[in-house]
C-alpha positions in Angstrom: 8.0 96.6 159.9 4.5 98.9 159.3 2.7 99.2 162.1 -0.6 100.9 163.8 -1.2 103.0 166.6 -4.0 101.7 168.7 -5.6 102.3 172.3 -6.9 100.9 175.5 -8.7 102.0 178.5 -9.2 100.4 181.3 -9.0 101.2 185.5 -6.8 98.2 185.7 -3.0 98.7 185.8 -1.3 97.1 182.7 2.4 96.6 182.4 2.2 93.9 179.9 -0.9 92.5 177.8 -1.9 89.1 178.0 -4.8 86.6 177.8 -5.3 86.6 181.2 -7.5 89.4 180.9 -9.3 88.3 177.8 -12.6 90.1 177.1 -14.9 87.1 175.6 -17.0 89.3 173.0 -19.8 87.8 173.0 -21.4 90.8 171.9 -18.8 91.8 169.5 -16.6 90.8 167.2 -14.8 87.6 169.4 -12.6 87.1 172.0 -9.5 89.3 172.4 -8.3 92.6 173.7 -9.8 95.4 172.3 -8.7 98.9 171.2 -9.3 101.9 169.0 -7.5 103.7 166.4 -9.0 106.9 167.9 -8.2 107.6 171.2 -11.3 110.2 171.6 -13.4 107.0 170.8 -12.6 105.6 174.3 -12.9 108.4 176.5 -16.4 107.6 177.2 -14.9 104.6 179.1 -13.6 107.5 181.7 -16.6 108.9 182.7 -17.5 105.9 183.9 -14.3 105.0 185.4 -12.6 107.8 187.0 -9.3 106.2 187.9 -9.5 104.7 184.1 -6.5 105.0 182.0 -6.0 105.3 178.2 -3.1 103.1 177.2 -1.5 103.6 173.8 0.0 100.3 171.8 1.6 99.5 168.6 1.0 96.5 166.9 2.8 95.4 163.3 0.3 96.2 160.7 0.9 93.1 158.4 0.0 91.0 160.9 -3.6 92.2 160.6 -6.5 91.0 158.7 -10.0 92.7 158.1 -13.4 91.9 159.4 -14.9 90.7 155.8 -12.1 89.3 154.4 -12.4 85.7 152.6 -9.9 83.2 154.0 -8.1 80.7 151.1 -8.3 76.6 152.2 -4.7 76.8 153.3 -5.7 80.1 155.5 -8.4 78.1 156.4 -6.8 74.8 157.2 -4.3 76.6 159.4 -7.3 78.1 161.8 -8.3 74.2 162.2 -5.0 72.9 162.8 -4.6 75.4 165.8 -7.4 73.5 167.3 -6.8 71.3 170.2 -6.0 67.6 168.6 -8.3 65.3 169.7 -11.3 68.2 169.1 -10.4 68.7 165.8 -10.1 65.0 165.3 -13.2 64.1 166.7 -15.4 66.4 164.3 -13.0 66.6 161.2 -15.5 66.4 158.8 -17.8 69.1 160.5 -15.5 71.2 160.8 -14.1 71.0 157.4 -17.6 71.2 156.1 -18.5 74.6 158.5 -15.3 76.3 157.6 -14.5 76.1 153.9 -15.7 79.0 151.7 -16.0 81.2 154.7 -14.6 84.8 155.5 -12.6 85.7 158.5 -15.1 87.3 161.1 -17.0 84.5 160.6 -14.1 81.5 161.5 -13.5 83.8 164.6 -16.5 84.8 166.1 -17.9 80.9 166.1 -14.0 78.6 165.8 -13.1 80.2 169.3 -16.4 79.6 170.7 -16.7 76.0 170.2 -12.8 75.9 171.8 -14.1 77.7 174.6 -17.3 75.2 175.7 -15.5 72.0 174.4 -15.7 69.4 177.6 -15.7 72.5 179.9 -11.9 72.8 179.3 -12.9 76.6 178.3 -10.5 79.3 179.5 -7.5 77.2 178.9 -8.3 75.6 175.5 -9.2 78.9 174.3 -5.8 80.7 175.4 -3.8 77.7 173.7 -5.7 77.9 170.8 -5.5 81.9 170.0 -1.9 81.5 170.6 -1.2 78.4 167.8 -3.6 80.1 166.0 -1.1 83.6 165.8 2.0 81.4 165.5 0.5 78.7 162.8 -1.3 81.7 160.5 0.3 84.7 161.5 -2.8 86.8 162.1 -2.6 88.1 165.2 -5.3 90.8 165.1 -8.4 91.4 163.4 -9.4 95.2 162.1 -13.1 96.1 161.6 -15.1 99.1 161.8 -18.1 99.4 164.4 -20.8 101.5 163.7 -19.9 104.8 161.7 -18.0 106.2 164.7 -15.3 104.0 165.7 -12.9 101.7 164.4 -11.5 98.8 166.6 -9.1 96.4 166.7 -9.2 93.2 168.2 -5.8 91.9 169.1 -5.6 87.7 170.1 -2.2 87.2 169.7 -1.0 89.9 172.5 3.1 89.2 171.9 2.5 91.1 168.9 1.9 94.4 171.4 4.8 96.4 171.5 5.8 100.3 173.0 3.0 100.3 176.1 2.3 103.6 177.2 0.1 105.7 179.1 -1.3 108.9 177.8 
C-alpha cells in the first residue's frame, strides 16, 4: 500500500478525522478536509491562530484521483448511484445528461452541492453520500494544485486517514 504524506492545521484538537468538521469549499475545490503536501504551505494558518496546530496524515495514494481527470461512464455511473435514492430517481435523466463526458473536479464541485440543498436535508445527505460515494468508487480523495505555490489535497472519505500526528 503507496501512500502520501499530507497536513492539517487547525486550533481545534483532533484525535480522529471525520465529517463532522467538514469544510464546505465553496470557494475551493468542494467539500472535504483539506491539507497540504508541504507543511511550510500551512504555517500561515499559525499566525493567525496561535494555539493552531499542524497535524501530519497519511492517506493510501491509490485511492486518489486528480483535479482534471476525465471520469469513464462506469466511474461516472458510480458517483450517481452514491446519490440518495429517491433524488437520483427523481432527476435520472438530468443527471445522466449533466454528468456524462465530464472530468472529476467538475462531478465534485457541483454532484455534492445539489446533495447538500436537496429538500433542506443538507448536512446529513451530504455525509451519507461522500461516504457511498468512497465505498461504491473507491476515490476517497481528490489531488490538485492551487495556485503555483501549494498543492492540496481534499480528502472526503476520512476512514482512509491513517498515522495522526502532531508536529
Amino acid at each position: 500500500m503507496k501512500t502520501i504524506t499530507i497536513y492539517h492545521a487547525t486550533d481545534a484538537t483532533i484525535h480522529e478525522f471525520n465529517l463532522d468538521h467538514l469544510y464546505g469549499g465553496e470557494h475551493n475545490f468542494g467539500p472535504g478536509i483539506y491539507f497540504s503536501t508541504k507543511s511550510n504551505n500551512i504555517d500561515f494558518y499559525l499566525n493567525e491562530y496561535p494555539n493552531g496546530k499542524i497535524y501530519k496524515v497519511e492517506i493510501e495514494h491509490s485511492h486518489m484521483v486528480q483535479y482534471h481527470e476525465f471520469l469513464t461512464k462506469e466511474m461516472t455511473q458510480l458517483f450517481l448511484d452514491s446519490l440518495p435514492r429517491e433524488f437520483y430517481l427523481s432527476k435520472k435523466k438530468y443527471f445522466d445528461e449533466k454528468y456524462k463526458n465530464k472530468n472529476y473536479l467538475y462531478i465534485f464541485d457541483n454532484l455534492p452541492y445539489e446533495v447538500r440543498y436537496y429538500e433542506n436535508k443538507s448536512e446529513f445527505y451530504l455525509k451519507d453520500f461522500l461516504l457511498k460515494m468512497g465505498d461504491k468508487t473507491g476515490v476517497h480523495s481528490m489531488f490538485m494544485q492551487n495556485g503555483t505555490f501549494r498543492n492540496e489535497v481534499v480528502v472526503f472519505y476520512p476512514k482512509t486517514i491513517s498515522n495522526v500526528e502532531i508536529i
